[in-house]
C-alpha positions as CSV (number, residue, x, y, z in Angstrom):
1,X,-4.3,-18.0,94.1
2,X,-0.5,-19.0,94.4
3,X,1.3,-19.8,91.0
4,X,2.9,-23.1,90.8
5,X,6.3,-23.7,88.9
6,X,6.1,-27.1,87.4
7,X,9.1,-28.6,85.5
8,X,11.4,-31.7,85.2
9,X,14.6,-32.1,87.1
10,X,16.7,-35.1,85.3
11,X,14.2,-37.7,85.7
12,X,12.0,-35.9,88.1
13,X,8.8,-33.9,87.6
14,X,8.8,-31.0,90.2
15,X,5.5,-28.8,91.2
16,X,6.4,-26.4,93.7
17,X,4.8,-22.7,95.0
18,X,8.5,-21.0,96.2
19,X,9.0,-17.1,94.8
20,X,9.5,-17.2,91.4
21,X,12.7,-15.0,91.9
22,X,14.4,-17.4,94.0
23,X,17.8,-18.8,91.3
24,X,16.9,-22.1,90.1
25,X,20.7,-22.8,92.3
26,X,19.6,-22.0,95.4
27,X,16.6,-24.6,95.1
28,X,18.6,-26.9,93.6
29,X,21.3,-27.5,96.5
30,X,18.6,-26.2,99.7
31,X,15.0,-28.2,98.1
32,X,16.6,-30.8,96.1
33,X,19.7,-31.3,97.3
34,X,21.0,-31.6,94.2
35,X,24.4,-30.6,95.3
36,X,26.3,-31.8,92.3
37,X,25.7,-28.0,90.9
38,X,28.1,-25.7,92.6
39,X,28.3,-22.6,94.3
40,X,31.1,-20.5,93.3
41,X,31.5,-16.7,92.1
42,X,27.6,-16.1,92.2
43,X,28.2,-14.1,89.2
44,X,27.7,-15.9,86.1
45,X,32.0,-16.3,86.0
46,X,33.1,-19.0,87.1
47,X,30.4,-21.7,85.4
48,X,30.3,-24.1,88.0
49,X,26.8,-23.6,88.8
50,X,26.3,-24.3,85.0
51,X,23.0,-26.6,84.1
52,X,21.4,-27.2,81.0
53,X,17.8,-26.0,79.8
54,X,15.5,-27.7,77.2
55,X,12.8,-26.5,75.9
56,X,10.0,-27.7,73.4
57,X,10.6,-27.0,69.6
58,X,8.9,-27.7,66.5
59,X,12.1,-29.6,66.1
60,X,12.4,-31.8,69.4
61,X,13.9,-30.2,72.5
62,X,16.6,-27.4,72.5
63,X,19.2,-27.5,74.9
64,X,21.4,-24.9,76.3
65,X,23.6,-23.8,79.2
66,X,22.2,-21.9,81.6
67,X,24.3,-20.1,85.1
68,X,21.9,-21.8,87.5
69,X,23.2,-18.4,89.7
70,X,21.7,-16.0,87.6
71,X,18.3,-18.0,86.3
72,X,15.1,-17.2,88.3
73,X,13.2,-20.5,89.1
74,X,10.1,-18.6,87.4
75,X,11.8,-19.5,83.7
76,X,12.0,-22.9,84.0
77,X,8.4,-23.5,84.2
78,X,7.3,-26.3,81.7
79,X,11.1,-27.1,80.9
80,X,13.7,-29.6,81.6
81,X,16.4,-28.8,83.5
82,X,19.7,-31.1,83.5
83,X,22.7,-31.0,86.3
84,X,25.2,-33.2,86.6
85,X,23.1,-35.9,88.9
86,X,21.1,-36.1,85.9
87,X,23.6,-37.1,83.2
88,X,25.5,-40.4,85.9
89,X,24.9,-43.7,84.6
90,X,26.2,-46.7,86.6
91,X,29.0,-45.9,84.2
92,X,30.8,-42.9,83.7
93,X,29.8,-41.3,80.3
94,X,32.3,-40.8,77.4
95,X,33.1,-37.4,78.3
96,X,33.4,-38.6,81.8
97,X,35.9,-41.0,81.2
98,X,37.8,-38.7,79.1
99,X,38.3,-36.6,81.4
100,X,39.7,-39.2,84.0
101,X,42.0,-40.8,81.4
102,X,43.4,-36.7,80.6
103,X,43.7,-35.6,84.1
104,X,41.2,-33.0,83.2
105,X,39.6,-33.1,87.3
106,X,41.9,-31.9,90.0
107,X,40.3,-30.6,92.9
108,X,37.1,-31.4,91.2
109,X,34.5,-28.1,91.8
110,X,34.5,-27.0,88.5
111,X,34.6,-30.7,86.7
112,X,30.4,-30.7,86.8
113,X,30.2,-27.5,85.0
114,X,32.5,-28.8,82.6
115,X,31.2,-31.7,82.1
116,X,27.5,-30.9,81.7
117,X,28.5,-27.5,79.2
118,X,30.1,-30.1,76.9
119,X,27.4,-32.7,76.8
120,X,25.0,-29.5,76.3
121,X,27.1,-29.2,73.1
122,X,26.7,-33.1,71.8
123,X,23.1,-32.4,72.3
124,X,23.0,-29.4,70.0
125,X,25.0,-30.7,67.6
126,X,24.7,-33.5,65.2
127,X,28.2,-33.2,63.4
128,X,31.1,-32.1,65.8
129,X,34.3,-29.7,66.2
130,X,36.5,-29.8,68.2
131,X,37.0,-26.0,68.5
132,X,33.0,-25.6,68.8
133,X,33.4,-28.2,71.3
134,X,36.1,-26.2,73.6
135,X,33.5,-23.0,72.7
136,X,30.8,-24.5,74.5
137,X,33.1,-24.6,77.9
138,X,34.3,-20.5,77.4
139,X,31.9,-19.6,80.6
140,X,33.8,-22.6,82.5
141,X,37.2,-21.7,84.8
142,X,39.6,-24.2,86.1
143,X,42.2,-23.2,88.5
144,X,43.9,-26.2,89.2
145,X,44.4,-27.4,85.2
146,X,45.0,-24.6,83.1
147,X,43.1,-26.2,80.8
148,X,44.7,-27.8,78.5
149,X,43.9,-31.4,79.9
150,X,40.3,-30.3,79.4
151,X,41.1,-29.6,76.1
152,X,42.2,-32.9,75.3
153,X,39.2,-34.6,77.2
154,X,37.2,-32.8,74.9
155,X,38.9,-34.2,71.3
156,X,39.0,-37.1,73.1
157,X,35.2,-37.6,73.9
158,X,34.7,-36.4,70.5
159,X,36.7,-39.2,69.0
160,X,35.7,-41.6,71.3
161,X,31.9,-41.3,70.3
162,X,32.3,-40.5,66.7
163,X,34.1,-43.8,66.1
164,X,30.8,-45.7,67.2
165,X,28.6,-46.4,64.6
166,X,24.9,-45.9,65.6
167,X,21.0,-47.1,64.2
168,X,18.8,-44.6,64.9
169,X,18.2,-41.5,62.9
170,X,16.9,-39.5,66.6
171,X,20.0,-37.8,67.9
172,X,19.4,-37.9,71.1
173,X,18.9,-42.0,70.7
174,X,22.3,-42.3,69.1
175,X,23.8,-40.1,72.0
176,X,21.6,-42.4,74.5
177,X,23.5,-45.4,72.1
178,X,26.7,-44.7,73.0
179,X,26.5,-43.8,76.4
180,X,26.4,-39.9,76.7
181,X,22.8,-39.7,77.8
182,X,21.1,-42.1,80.4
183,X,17.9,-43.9,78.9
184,X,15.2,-41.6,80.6
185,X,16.1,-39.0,77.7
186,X,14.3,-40.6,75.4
187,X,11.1,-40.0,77.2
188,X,11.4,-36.5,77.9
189,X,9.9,-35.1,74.8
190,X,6.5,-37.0,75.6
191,X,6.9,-36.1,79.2
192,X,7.4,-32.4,78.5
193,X,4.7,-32.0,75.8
194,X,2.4,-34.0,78.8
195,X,3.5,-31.0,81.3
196,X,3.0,-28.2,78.7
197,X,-0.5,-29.2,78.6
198,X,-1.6,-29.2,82.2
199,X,0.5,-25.9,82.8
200,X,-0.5,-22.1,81.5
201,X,2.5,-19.3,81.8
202,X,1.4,-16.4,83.1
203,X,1.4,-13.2,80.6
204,X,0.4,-11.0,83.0
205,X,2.8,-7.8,84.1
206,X,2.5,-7.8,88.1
207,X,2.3,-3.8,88.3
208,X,3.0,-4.3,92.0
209,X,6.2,-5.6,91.0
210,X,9.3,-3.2,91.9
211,X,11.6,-5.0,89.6
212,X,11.1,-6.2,85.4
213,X,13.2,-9.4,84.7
214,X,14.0,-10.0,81.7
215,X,17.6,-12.3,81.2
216,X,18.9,-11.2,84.9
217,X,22.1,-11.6,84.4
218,X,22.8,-8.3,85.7
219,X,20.2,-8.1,88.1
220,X,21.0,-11.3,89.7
221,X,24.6,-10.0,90.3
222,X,23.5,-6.9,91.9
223,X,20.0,-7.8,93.5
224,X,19.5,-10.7,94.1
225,X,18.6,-10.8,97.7
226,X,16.4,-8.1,97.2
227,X,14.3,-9.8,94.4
228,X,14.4,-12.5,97.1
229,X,12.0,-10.4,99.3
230,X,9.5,-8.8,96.9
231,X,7.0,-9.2,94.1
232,X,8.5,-8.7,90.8
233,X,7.7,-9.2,87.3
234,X,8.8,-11.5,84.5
235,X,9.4,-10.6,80.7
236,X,10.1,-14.2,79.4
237,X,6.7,-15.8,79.1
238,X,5.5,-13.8,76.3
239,X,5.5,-10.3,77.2
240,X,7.7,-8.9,75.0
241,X,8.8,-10.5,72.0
242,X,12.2,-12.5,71.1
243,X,12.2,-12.7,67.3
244,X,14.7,-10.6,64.9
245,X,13.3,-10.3,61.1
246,X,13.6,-7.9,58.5
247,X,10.7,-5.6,57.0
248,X,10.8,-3.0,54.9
249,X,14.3,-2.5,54.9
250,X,14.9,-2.6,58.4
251,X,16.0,-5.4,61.3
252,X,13.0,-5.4,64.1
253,X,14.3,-7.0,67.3
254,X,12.3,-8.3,69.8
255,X,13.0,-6.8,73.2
256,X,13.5,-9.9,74.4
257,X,16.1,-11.9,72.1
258,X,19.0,-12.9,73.9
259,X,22.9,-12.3,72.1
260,X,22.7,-16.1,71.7
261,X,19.5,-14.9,69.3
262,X,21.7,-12.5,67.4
263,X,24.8,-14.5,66.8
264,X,22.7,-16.8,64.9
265,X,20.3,-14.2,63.4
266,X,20.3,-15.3,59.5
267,X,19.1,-11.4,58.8
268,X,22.2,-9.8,61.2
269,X,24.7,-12.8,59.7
270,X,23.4,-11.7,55.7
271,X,23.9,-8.1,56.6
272,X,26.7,-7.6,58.8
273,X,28.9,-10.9,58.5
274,X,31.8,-9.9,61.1
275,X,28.9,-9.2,63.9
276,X,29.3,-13.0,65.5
277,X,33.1,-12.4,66.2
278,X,31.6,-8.8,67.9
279,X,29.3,-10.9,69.8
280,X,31.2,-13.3,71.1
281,X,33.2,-10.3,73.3
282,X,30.0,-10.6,75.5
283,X,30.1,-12.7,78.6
284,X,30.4,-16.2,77.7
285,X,28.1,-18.7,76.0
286,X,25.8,-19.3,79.0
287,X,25.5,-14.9,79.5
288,X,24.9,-15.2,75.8
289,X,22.1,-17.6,76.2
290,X,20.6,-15.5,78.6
291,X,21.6,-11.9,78.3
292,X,18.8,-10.0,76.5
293,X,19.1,-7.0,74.3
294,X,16.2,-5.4,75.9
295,X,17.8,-5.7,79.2
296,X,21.1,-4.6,77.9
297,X,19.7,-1.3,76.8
298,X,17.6,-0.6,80.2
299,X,20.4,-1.0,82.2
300,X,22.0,1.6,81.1
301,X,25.9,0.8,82.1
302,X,27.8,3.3,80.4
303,X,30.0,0.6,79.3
304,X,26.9,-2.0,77.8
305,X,28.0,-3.3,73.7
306,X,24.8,-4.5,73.1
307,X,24.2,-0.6,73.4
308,X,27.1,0.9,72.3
309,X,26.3,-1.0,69.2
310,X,23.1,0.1,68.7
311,X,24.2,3.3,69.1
312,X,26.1,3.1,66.3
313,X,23.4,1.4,63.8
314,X,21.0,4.7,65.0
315,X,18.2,2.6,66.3
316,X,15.1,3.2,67.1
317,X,12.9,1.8,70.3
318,X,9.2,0.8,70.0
319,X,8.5,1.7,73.9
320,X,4.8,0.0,75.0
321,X,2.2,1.0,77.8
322,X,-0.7,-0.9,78.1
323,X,-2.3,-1.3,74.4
324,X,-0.3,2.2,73.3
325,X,3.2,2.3,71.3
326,X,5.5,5.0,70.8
327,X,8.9,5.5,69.4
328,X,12.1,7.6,70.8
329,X,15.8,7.2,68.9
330,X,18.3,5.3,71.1
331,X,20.2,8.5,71.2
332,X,17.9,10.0,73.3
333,X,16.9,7.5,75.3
334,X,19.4,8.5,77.7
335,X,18.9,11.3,80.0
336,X,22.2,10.9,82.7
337,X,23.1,8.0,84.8
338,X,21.1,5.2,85.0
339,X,18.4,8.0,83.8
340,X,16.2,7.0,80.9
341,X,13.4,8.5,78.7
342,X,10.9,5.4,80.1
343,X,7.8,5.5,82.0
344,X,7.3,3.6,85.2
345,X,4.4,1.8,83.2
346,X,6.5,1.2,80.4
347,X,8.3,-1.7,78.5
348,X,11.3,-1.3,75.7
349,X,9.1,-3.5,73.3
350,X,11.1,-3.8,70.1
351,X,14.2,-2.3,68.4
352,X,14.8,-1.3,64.5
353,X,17.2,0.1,63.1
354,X,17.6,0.4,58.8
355,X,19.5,-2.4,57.2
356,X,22.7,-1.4,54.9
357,X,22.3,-0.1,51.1
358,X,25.6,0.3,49.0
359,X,29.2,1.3,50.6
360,X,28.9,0.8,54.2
361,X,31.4,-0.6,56.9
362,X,31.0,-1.2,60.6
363,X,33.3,-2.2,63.4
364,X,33.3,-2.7,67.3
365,X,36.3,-2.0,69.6
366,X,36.5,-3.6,73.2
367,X,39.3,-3.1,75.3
368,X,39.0,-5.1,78.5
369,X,41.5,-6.6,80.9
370,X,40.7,-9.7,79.6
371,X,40.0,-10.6,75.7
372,X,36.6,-12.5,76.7
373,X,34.6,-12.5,79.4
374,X,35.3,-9.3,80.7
375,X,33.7,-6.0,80.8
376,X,35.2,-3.4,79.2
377,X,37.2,-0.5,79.9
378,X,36.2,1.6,76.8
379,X,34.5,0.1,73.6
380,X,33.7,1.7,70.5
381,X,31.7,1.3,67.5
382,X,31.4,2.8,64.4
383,X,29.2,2.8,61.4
384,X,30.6,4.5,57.5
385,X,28.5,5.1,54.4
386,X,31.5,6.4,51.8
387,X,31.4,7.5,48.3
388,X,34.3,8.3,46.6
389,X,36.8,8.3,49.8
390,X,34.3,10.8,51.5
391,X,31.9,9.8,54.3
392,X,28.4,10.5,53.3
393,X,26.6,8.7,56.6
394,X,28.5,7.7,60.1
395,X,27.5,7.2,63.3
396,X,30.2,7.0,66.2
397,X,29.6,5.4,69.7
398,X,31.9,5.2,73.0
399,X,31.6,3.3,76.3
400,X,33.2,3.9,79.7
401,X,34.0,7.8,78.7
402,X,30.2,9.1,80.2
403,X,28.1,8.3,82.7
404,X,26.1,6.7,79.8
405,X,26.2,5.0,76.5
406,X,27.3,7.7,75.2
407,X,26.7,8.8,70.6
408,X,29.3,11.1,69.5
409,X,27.5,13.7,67.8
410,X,30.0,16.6,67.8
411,X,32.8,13.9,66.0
412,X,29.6,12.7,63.4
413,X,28.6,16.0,62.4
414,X,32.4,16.9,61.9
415,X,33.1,14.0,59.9
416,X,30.5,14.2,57.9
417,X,31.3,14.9,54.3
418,X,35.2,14.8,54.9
419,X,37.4,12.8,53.1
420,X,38.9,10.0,55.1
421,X,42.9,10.7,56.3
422,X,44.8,10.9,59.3
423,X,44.6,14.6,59.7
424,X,41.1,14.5,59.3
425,X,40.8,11.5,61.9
426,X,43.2,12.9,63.9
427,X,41.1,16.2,64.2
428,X,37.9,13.7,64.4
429,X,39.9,12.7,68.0
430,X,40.5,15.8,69.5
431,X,36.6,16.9,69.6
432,X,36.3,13.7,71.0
433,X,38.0,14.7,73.5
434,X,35.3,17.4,74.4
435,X,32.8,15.1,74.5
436,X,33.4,12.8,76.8
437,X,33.9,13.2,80.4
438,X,35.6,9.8,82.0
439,X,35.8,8.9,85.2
440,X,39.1,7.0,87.6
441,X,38.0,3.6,88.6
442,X,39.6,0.1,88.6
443,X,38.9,-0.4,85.4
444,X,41.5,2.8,84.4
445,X,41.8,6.4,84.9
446,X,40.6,8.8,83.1
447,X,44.0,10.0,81.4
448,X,44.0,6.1,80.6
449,X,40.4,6.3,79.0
450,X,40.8,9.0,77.0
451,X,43.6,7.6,75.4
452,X,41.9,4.5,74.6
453,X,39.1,6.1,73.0
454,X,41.7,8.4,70.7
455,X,43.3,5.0,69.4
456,X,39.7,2.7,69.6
457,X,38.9,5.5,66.9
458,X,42.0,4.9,64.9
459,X,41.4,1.6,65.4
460,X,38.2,1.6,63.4
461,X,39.6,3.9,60.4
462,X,43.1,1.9,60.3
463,X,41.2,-1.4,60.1
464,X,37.8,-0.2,57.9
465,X,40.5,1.7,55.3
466,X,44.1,-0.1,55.8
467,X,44.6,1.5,52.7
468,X,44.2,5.0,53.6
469,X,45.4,5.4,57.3
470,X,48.1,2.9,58.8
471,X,49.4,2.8,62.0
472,X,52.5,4.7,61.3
473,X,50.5,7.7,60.9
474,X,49.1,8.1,64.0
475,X,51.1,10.7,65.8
């Protein structure tokens, strides 16, 4: 029997029986028409495909930005799905009008990814920032503005709505109140929890499917006219889980939390309280929202963080088949490129890893040709147990210097136990140096590489121990 998709588009409810793979863009501009939402990089760059995704909550509705581009139709089944035709009034909005009055529009393609990212954060907010505010716009690119008119529009469409007084204690009312949501919002909870009920997602694996989707934002970018033409199977109805909690002394991840999930983990944030700022080198906000640390590790790029980060906290996977578990250290879960220790008939379930005791320190390293939104040339990360200036525990990662995420056992094993100086660290590099075997590409040469990777490890110790290494010391 053919699956429908059923959701709601702005005011719309939409039932419809195309692939499930198909991006949620592609029907938007070909079925709908709904050309507002544009077509640019087809990469999850450029954010002007961006839409906005809301899904029930014990709380209400949760909103968040979405690259239309990279989102299979398939995972917005029983959801509301915003573009820019959905948020016009027969006035423009506050944040529209801010924009006209700062010049913030030029040639005018990216101005509806703009436009809905912001109102996406009004929604998710009820007390606002203006540096949260220009967050929520990091996946957006403007070529013509250079941005900082769009800067202003934003502090001014978060003055211009904080200096009206609303009555009701519903946020999305007050928003509706002063003119940054159309009326129909206020009946989309009841219209939503109506759907829900009429509608079953599908938990079933397809084992006919040649492809797993979990967030896709990597898939998408290289595949996406093949998944166009064959059965695959999706990971975001409750196959694998998304939650992140701590038991008996350790963090369990769900296969299927997104970054998004970690940045606001209350057991990462308690433990490791620098991990946000580590996060927020991945992709942009809508990525984030998307990108799933599950998929992150089965992809294998040498050059994942999500991975290179594991690698560095020595996690462990809980791989499932069927009704049977079983569990293999991330460090030898690699076997060579794009080779891993996974059965066809297998699923990366969960991940664990132990949660800090005592004297510990961790860092993560990215260089990239840009500072966000980029993918890195080499990144690093590092985790230290110490006791009395000598490392007890550590655990060493590097990306972009193998063909895969690559743990640096040699430079562990040799550190272990030594005290921490720059002879030591500067010894620590040169094995380093044996163990890694980078390749030329456009992202550096290997000469270029390996030198990052000797001062990415500095990096760590001269930030970690300021008081024990400097930068003057590295010869």
């Amino acid at each position: 029997m053919e699956r429908k998709i059923n959701f709601i588009c702005n005011r719309e409810e939409i039932s419809t029986s195309i692939h499930p793979g198909i991006t949620l863009l592609d029907f938007l501009r070909k079925n709908l028409l709904l050309t507002g939402t544009k077509e640019g990089c087809r990469e999850g760059d450029c954010g002007s495909c961006t839409i906005l995704v809301g899904s029930l909550t014990n709380e209400g509705i949760e909103y968040k930005s979405v690259n239309s581009c990279l989102l299979p139709i398939n995972d917005v089944n029983g959801k509301h799905v915003v573009t820019i035709e959905g948020l016009n009034k027969d006035q423009l909005s506050p944040v529209q009008t801010s924009f006209v009055d700062e010049g913030a529009s030029q040639c005018g393609f990216c101005t509806p990814g703009f436009i809905v990212s912001l109102t996406g954060y009004l929604l998710s907010r009820q007390n606002f920032d203006k540096d949260d505010a220009v967050y929520s716009m990091d996946g957006n690119i403007c070529r013509c503005t250079g941005h900082s008119s769009i800067i202003r529009a934003a502090q001014k469409s978060l003055d211009k709505i904080q200096s009206q007084k609303t009555s009701s204690k519903n946020h999305i009312k007050n928003l509706i109140e002063v003119g940054v949501l159309p009326e129909y919002f206020s009946k989309i909870k009841l219209n939503l929890e109506k759907l829900q009920k009429s509608i079953k997602a599908s938990r079933r694996v397809n084992k006919n499917g040649k492809h797993l989707i979990s967030g896709g934002t990597d898939l998408y970018v290289q595949k996406w006219e093949e998944i166009y033409n064959t059965e695959v199977n999706f990971l975001s109805t409750g196959v694998i889980p998304t939650s992140i909690k701590e038991k008996d002394g350790k963090c369990i991840i769900g296969a299927g939390a997104s970054v998004c999930d970690l940045i606001e983990s209350p057991v990462i944030n308690e433990n490791f309280p620098q991990m946000k700022n580590h996060l927020k080198l991945f992709g942009s906000l809508p990525i984030r929202n998307r990108a799933t640390v599950g998929g992150n590790i089965v992809n294998a790029s040498p050059i994942g963080d999500i991975a290179n980060i594991l690698l560095a906290l020595d996690a462990e996977l809980r791989i499932k088949s069927g009704k049977s578990f079983r569990r293999v250290n991330l460090k030898e879960f690699y076997k060579g490129y794009k080779k891993l220790n996974l059965k066809r008939s297998e699923l990366v379930y969960e991940i664990s890893f132990n949660l800090p005791v005592g004297n510990f320190y961790f860092n993560f390293e990215k260089v990239s040709k840009r500072t966000y939104l980029d993918i890195a040339s080499v990144n690093s990360s590092i985790y230290i147990e110490t006791n009395s200036n000598k490392i007890v525990k550590i655990h060493l990662s590097a990306g972009g210097v193998a063909p895969i995420p690559l743990y640096l056992k040699k430079v562990c094993k040799f550190l272990q136990g030594k005290e921490i100086d720059a002879a030591t660290i500067t010894d620590a590099c040169k094995i380093a140096e044996s163990e890694i075997s980078p390749i030329s590409d456009v992202r550096g040469s290997a000469k270029y590489k390996r030198l990052l990777l000797r001062q990415l490890i500095f990096t760590h110790f001269i930030k970690l121990f300021p008081d024990r290494i400097s930068i003057g010391m590295i010869a």
